[in-house]
C-alpha positions, -999 to 999 in steps of 0.1 A, spaced: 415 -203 367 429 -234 370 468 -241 382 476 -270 362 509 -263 346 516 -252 313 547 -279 305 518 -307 309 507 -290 275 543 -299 255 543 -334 276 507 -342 266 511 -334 229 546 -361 223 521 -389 227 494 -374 208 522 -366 179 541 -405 181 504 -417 176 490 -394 154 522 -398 133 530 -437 137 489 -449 121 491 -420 94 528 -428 80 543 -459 95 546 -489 78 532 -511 109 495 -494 100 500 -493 60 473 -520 52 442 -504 73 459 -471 57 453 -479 23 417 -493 28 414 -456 45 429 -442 12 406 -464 -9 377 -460 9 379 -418 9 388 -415 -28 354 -439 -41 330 -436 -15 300 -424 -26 290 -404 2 308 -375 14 303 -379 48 321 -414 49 343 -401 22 356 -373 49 355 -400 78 380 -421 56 402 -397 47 405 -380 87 415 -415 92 446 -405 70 459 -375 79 478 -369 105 467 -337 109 428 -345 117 439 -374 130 456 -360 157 423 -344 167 406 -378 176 439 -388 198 439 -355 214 401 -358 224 410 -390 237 440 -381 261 418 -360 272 392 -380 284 419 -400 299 438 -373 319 409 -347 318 438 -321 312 419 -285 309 441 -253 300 430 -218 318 396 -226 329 381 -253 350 349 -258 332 344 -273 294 361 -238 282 397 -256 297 388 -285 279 382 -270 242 413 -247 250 435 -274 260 421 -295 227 429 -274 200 465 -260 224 476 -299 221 465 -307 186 487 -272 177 520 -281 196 515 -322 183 514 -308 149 545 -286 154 566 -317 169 553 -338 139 564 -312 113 597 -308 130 599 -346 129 590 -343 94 617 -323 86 645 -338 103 635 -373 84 636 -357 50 669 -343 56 681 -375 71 668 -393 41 689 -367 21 719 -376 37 713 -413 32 707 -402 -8 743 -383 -10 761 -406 8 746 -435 -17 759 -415 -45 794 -412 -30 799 -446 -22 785 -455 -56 807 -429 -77 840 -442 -47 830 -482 -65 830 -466 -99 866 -447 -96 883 -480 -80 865 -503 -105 883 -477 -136 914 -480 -116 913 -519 -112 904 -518 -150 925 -494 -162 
């Protein structure tokens, strides 16, 4: 068994989420994101149709950053042989796609906020341009 410890799991999978997250939603990566988009709706075949469209989600995405942090840190989970590696894989592409849900989440409701606050500001100019009027 190996000794490396378990925290290096949560620390390992922010990066792999900010990247994972940042080329499948960002506006910085929205050009080679459509030609993704284009490119896994018409393709003809369905093997470069699929390539295209793990390109897009962050999901599957997240799979090719996590295989390449971990041929960068060679982070293994348990085991010391390739069982640590396939363990630590799919342990880091779990926990990445748990902080990017999370993140999801707290963008919609912040986006919400934003929405309702719109509103009230608008119907606040509406009541004081009555007022003025009236």
């Amino acid at each position: 068994m190996q000794e490396e410890p378990i925290y290096w799991l949560f620390i390992l999978a922010i990066p792999i989420a900010c990247i994972s997250w940042t080329v499948t939603h960002e506006e910085v990566f929205r050009e080679p994101r459509t030609y993704c988009v284009k490119r896994s709706r018409e393709e003809r075949k369905l093997i470069k149709r699929k390539f295209f469209y793990m390109l897009t989600c962050e999901y599957c995405f997240s799979h090719y950053v996590t295989l390449f942090m971990l041929l960068i840190t060679g982070y293994q989970l348990y085991l010391t042989d390739w069982r640590g590696y396939l363990i630590a894989g799919f342990s880091l592409v779990w926990i990445a796609n748990i902080y990017m849900s999370l993140y999801n989440i707290i963008r919609i409701d912040l986006k919400k906020e934003k929405i309702i606050v719109k509103k009230e500001e608008l119907a606040i100019e509406e009541e004081e341009k009555e007022r003025l009027i009236s």
